[in-house]
N, C-alpha and C positions, 0 to 999 in steps of 0.2 A: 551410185548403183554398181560400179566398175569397184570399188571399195569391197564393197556386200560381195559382191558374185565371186572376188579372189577367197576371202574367209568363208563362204558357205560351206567349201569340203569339210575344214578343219571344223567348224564349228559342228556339222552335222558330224562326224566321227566321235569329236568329243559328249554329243548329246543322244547318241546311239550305246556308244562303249562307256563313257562315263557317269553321266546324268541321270541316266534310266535306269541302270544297274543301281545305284544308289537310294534312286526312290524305292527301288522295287523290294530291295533289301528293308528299307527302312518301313514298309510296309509289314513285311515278313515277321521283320520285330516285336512288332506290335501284335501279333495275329497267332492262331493255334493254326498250325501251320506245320503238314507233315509233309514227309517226301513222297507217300502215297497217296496220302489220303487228300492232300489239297487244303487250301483256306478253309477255316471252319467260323470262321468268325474271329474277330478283337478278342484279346483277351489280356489287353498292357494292365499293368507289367508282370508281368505272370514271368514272361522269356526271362528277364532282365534277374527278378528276382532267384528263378531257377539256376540263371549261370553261377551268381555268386554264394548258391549252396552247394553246385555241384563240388564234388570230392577232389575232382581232378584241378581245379579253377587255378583257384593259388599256387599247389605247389609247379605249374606250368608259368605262373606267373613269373615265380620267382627263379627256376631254369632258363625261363627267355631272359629275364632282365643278366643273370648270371652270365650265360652264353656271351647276351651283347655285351658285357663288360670287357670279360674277357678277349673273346673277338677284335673288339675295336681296338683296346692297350695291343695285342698282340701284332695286330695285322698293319696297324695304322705306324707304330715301333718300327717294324721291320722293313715297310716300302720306305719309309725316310731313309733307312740305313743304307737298303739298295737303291734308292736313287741321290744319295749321296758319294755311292762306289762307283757307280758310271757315270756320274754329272761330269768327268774330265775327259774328253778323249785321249784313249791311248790304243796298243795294239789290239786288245783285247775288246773294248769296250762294244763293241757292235755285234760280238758274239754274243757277250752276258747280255746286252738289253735283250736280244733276243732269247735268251733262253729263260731268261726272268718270264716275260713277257708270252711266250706260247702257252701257258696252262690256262691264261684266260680265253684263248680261243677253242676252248673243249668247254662245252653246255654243262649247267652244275649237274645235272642230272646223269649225263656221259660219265664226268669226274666221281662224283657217288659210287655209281655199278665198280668203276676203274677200284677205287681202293677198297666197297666190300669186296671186293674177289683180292684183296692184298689182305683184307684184314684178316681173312678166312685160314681155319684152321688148314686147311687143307693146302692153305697157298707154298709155294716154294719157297721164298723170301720167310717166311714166318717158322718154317718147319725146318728152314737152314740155322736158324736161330736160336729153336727150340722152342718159340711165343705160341702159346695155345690160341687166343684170340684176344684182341685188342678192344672188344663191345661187350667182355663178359660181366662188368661192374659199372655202375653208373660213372663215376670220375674216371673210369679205362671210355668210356662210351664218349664223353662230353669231348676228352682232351684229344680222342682219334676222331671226332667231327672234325676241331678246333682247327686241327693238321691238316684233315681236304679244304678246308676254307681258308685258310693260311697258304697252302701252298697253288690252289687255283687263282685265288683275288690278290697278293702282294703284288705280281710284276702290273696289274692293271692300274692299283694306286701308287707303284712306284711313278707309272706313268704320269700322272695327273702330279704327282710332287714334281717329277724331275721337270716340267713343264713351266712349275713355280720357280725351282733351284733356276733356269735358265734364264727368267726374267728378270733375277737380281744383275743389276751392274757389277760389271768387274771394279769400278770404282770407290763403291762402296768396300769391297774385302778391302782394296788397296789402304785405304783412307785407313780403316780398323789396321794393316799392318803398320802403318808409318805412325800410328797414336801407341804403338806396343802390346797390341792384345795378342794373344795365344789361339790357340784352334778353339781350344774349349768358351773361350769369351767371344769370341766371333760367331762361333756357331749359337750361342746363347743369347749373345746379343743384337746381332744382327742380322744373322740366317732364319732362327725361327720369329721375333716379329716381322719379317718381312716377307714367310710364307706362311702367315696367319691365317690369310683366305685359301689358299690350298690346300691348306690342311683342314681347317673347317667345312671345307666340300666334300673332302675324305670322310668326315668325321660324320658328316649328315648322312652322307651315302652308306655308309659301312653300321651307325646303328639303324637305318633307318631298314637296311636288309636282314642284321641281326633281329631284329626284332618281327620280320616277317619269315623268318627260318622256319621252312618246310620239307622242301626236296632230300637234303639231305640228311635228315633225322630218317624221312618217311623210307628211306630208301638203305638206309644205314641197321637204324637201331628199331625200329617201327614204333617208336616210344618206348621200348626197353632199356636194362629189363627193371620189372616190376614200375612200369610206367614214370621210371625216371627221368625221362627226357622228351618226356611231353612237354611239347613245344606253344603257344598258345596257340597259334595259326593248324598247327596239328589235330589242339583240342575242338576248333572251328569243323576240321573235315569229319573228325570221329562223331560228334555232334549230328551233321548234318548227313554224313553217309555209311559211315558205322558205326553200327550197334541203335541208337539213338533214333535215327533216321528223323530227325526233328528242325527241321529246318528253318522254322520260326528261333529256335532257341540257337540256333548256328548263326541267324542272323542278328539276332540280340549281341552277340559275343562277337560278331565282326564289328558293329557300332559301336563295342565299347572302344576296339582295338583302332581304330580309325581316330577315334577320339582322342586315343592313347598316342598316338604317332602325329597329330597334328598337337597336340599341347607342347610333346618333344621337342617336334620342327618350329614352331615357336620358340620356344626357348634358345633355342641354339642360335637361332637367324636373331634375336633380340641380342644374346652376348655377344654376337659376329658385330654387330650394327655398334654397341658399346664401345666395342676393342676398339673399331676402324676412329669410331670420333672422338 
């Protein structure tokens, strides 16, 4: 009973904010189902099929999958490289962690407004320069999200590597010195298998956000322009709260994407599981 009475909170939070949410979606799904007008009755798969006619479906599909490619090689690249520049103490190194490291304490959303108002024609920086706007083409759109996401989230997974870099023994380098390897073969062969699980934490965490990219599109480029950077999770709100107002079909298209993001995290947790045995 003393068991039961410590997990009743977590459990009830979980089955308040998780469980219920989920049914209630999963319902919606199935159902003609507006934002005004309310349940109207089943009508599966009516949602299901409408998502994957809609016009906007795929080419969001494949801007999310693009973003997260990109995102992850970029962001996932670069925190190794900085947490490879501060892994040594020296005079410097407690400044850089920290200056790495402060962009993750401003809300993606803060950081968004922060650089539309940099990207903006009108901004200083951009007009010292002579750059009209940085959101005016889709690939100018994509690569100045890429930049607020690159430059809010690297000091945070430098974090999470440099946590990994410090678990390694000093023994091991030693051993790789005294057998005659070079930087390049140590870091190859003995730095990244031995921060395989670090990085694979990085790697779930970073497409698993990629792939749920909203704030900063919504705030950025609004799906512009010409609905190039409709985002899937984007396509979900326009669905259910503009234009559309169809919330049965907003919810069809969240079950896919849930779907979508647990075959992933499968995946990856299966190769992690491979690597380690």
């Amino acid at each position: 009973m003393a068991g039961w009475a410590y997990a009743a909170p977590t459990a009830l939070f979980v089955l308040i904010f998780f469980v219920a949410p989920i049914l209630l979606v999963g319902q919606m799904s199935i159902s003609d189902w507006g934002l005004f007008a309310g349940n109207r009755g089943i009508n599966a798969p009516e949602n299901f099929t409408d998502v994957l006619d809609d016009r906007l479906f795929w080419p969001a599909v494949w801007f999310t999958v693009k973003y997260t490619v990109v995102t992850t090689v970029i962001l996932i690249g670069l925190a190794l490289a900085l947490a490879m520049l501060v892994q040594e103490s020296s005079r410097w190194t407690g400044f850089l962690r920290t200056s790495f490291l402060i962009p993750s304490a401003l809300g993606l959303a803060s950081a968004s407004l922060l650089f539309y108002a940099l990207y903006s024609p009108q901004s200083t920086p951009l007009g010292f320069l002579g750059i009209d706007s940085f959101l005016g083409t889709p690939n100018a759109a994509l690569w100045s999200t890429v930049a607020l996401i690159v430059w809010r989230f690297a000091g945070f997974y430098m974090l999470l590597l440099l946590v990994g870099l410090q678990g390694i023994s000093g023994d091991v380098y030693e051993a790789a010195r005294l057998d005659g390897a070079g930087r390049w073969q140590t870091f190859r062969y003995v730095t990244l298998p031995l921060l395989k699980s670090s990085l694979a934490l990085c790697t779930i965490l970073c497409v698993t956000g990629s792939m749920l990219a909203f704030d900063q599109f919504y705030i950025l480029t609004k799906g512009g322009p010409d609905n190039s950077t409709v985002t899937i999770v984007q396509l979900v709100y326009n669905m259910a709260f503009f234009g559309q107002n169809n919330l049965g079909k907003a919810a069809a298209l969240s079950i896919l994407v849930l779907a979508a993001l647990l075959v992933v995290n499968v995946i990856q947790f299966r190769g992690l599981r491979e690597k380690e045995s």
